[in-house]
MARTI-182666 format. One line per 10 residues: number of its first residue (from 0); their letters; for each residue x, y, z of N, C-alpha, C. Coordinates in steps of 0.05 Angstrom, whole numbers, plus 5000, padded with zeros to 4 digits. Atoms other than C-alpha are relative to their C-alpha. Layout:
<recs>
NUM> A> X/Y/Z/X/Y/Z/X/Y/Z  ...
</recs>
This chain:
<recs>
0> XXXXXXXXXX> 5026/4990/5008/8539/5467/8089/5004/5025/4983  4989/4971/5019/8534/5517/8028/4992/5029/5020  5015/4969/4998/8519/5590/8047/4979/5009/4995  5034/4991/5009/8453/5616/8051/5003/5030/4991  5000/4975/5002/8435/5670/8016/4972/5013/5029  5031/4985/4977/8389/5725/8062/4974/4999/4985  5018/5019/5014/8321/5700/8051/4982/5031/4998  5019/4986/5010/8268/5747/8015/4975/4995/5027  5025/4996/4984/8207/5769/8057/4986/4974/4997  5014/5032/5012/8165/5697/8063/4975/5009/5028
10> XXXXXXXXXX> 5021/5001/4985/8098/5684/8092/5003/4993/5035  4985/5017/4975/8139/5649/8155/5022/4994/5001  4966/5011/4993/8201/5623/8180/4993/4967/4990  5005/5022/5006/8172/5547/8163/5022/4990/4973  4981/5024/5019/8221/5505/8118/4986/4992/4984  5009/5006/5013/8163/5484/8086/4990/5022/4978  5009/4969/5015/8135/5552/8065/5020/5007/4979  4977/4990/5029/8203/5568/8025/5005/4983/4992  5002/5019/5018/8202/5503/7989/4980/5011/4974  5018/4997/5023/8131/5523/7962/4999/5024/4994
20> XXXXXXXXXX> 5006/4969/5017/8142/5599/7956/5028/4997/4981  4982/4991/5024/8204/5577/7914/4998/4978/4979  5010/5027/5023/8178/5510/7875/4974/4997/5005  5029/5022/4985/8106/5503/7899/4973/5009/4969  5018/4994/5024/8080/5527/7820/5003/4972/4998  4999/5022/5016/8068/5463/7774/5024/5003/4970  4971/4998/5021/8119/5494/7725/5020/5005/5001  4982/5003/4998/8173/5504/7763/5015/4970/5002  4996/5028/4993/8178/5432/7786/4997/4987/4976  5005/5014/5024/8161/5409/7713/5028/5009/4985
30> XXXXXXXXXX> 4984/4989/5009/8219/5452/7687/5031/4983/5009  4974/5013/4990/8271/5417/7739/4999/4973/4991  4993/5030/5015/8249/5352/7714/5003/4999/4978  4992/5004/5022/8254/5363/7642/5031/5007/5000  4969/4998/4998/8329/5382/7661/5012/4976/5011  4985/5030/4988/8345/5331/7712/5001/4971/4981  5008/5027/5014/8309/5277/7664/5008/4995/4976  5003/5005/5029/8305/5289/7600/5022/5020/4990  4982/4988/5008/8364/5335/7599/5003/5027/4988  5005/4981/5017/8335/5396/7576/5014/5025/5003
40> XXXXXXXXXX> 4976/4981/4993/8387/5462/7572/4994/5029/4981  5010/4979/5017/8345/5508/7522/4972/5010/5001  5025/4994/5003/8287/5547/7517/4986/4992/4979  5012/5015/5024/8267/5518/7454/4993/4976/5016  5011/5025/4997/8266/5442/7482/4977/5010/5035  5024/4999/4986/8226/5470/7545/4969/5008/4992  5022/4999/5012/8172/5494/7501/4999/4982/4985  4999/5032/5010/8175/5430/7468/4997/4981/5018  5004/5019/4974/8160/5391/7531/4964/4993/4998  5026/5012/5003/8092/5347/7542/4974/5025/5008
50> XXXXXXXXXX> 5028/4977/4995/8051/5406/7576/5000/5019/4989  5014/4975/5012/8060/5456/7534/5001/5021/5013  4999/4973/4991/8084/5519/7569/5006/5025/4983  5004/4973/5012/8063/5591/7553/5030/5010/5005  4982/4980/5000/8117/5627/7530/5011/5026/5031  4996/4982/4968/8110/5683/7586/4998/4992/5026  5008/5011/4973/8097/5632/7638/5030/4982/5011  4975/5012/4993/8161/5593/7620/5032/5021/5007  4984/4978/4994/8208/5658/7621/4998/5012/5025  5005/4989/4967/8180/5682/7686/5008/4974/5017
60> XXXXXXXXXX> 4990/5030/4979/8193/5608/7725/5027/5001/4986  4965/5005/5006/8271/5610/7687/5010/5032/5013  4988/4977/4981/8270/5677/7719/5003/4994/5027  4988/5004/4972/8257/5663/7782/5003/4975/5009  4988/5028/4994/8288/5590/7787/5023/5013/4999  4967/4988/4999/8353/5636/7771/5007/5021/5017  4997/4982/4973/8341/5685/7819/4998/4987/5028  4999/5026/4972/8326/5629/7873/5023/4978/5001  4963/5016/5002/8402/5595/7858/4988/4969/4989  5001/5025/4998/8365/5527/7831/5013/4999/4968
70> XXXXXXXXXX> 4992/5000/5027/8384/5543/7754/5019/5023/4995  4979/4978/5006/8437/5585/7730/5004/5002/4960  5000/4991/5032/8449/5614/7652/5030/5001/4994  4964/5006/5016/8515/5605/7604/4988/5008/4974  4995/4994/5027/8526/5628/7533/4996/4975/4987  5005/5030/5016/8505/5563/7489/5028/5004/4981  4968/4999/5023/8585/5547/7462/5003/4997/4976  5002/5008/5038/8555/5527/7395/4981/5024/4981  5006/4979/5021/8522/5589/7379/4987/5029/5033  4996/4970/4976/8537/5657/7433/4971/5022/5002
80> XXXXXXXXXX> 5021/4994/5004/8474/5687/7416/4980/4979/5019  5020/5008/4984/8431/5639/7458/5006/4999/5023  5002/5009/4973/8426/5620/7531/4987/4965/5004  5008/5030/4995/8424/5547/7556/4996/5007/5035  5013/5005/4968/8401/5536/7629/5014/4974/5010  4981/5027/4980/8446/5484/7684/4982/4996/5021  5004/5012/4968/8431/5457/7748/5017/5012/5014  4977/5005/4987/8468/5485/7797/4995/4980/5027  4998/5017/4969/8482/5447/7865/4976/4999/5014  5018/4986/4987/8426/5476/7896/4979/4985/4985
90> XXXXXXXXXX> 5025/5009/5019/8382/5455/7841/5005/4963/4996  4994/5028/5003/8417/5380/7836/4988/4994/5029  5010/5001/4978/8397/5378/7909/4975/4992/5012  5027/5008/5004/8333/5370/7893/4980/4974/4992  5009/5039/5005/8336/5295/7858/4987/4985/5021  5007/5022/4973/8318/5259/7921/4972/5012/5008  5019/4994/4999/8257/5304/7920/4985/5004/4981  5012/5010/5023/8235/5295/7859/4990/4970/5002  5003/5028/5000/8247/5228/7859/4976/4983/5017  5027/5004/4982/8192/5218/7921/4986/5008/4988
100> XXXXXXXXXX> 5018/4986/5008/8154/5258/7891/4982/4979/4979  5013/5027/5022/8142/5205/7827/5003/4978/5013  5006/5032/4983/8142/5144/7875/4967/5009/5016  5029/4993/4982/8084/5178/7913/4978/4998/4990  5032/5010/5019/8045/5191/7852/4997/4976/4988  5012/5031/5012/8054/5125/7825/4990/4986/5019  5010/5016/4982/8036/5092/7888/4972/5005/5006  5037/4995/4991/7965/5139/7890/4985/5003/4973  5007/5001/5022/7954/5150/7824/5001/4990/4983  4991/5019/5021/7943/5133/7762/5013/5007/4976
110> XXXXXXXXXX> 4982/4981/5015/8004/5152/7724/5011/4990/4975  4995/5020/5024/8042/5139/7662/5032/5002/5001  4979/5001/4999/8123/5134/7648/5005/4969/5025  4999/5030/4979/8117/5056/7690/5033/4998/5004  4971/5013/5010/8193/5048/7659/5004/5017/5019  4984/4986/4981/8221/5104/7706/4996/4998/5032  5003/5015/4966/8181/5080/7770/5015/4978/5000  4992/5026/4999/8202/5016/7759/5033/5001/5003  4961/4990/5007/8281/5043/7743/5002/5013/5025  5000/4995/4973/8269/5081/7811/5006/4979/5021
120> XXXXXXXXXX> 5005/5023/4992/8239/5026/7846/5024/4981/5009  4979/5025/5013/8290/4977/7833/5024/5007/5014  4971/4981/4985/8354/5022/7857/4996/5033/5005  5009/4970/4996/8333/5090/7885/5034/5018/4999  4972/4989/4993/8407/5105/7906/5018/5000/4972  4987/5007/5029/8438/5084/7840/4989/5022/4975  5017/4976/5026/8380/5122/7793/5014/5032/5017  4986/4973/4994/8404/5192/7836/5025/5003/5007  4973/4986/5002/8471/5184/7838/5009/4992/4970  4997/4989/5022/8464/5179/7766/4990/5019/4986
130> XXXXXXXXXX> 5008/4970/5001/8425/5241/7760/5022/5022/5007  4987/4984/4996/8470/5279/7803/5031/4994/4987  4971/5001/5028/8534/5247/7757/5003/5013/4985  4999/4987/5025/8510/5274/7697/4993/5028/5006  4995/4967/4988/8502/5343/7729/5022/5010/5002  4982/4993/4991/8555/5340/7757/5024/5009/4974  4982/4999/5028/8600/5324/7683/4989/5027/4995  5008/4987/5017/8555/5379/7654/5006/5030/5019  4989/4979/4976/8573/5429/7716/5033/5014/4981  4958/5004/5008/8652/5413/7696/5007/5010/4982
140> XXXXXXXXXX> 5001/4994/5028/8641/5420/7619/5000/5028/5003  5004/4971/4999/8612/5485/7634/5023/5022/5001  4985/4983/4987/8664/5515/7676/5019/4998/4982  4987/4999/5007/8717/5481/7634/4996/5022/4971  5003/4989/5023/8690/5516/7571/4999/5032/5012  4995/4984/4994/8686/5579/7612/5029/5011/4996  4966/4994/5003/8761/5577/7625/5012/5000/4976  4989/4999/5034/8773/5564/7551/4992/5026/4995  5004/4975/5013/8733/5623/7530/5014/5028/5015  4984/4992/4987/8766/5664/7584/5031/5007/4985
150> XXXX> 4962/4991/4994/8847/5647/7571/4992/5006/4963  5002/4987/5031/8824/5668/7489/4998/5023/5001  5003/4967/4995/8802/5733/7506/5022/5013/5011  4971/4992/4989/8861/5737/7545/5024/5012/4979
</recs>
């Protein structure tokens, strides 16, 4: 089991309560899915996403998704000047709750993206352990490109 960090002041000790005092906006949880899904690793393509987030609304939720261990920040290797945004573990952890999450509303609502319920649907176990795959590669990449930039400076 990872290490917990010591938990910030919370309304309660409830399990549920620090879920929603640390995802329970609509743009944090919109943010982890344009990463998990659609792959997104920049602040550019998150303001480029379907809803449309305010500038100061999307910097404050990449703040504290990085202060809450679910996202973490890297130097973008193709140009040092930016910041790209990962998954870490913590934040990959979360597929399986996502993933209910869009079976629930397709089952009450009336929603749209059919192709990804249905790609759910079909193999739940298969669709998230290809989520957490490609995390995982993009985890690896990371680190390995760390260690490159590292033994150069060296």
């Amino acid at each position: 089991m990872p290490k917990k960090k010591p938990s910030p002041k919370r309304r309660s000790g409830c399990p549920l309560n620090a879920s929603v005092e640390i995802l329970g906006d609509r743009w944090s949880l919109l943010i982890i899915r344009d990463m998990m899904l659609r792959g997104f690793r920049s602040y550019k393509e998150f303001l480029e996403s379907y809803e449309r987030i305010a500038t100061n609304i999307l910097a404050d939720r990449l703040r504290k998704l990085v202060a809450h261990g679910i996202i973490t920040t890297e130097r973008d290797p193709s140009d040092g000047r930016k910041v790209i945004y990962l998954l870490t573990a913590k934040g990959i952890d979360l597929a399986p709750v996502l993933t209910e999450m869009v079976l629930w509303a397709a089952g009450h609502e009336d929603t749209g993206n059919q192709a990804l319920v249905r790609l759910i649907q079909k193999d739940k176990e298969k669709f998230l352990a290809a989520v957490q795959q490609r995390w995982a590669e993009k985890t690896i990449r990371s680190t390995a490109n760390e260690v490159r930039t590292e033994r150069l400076r060296i």
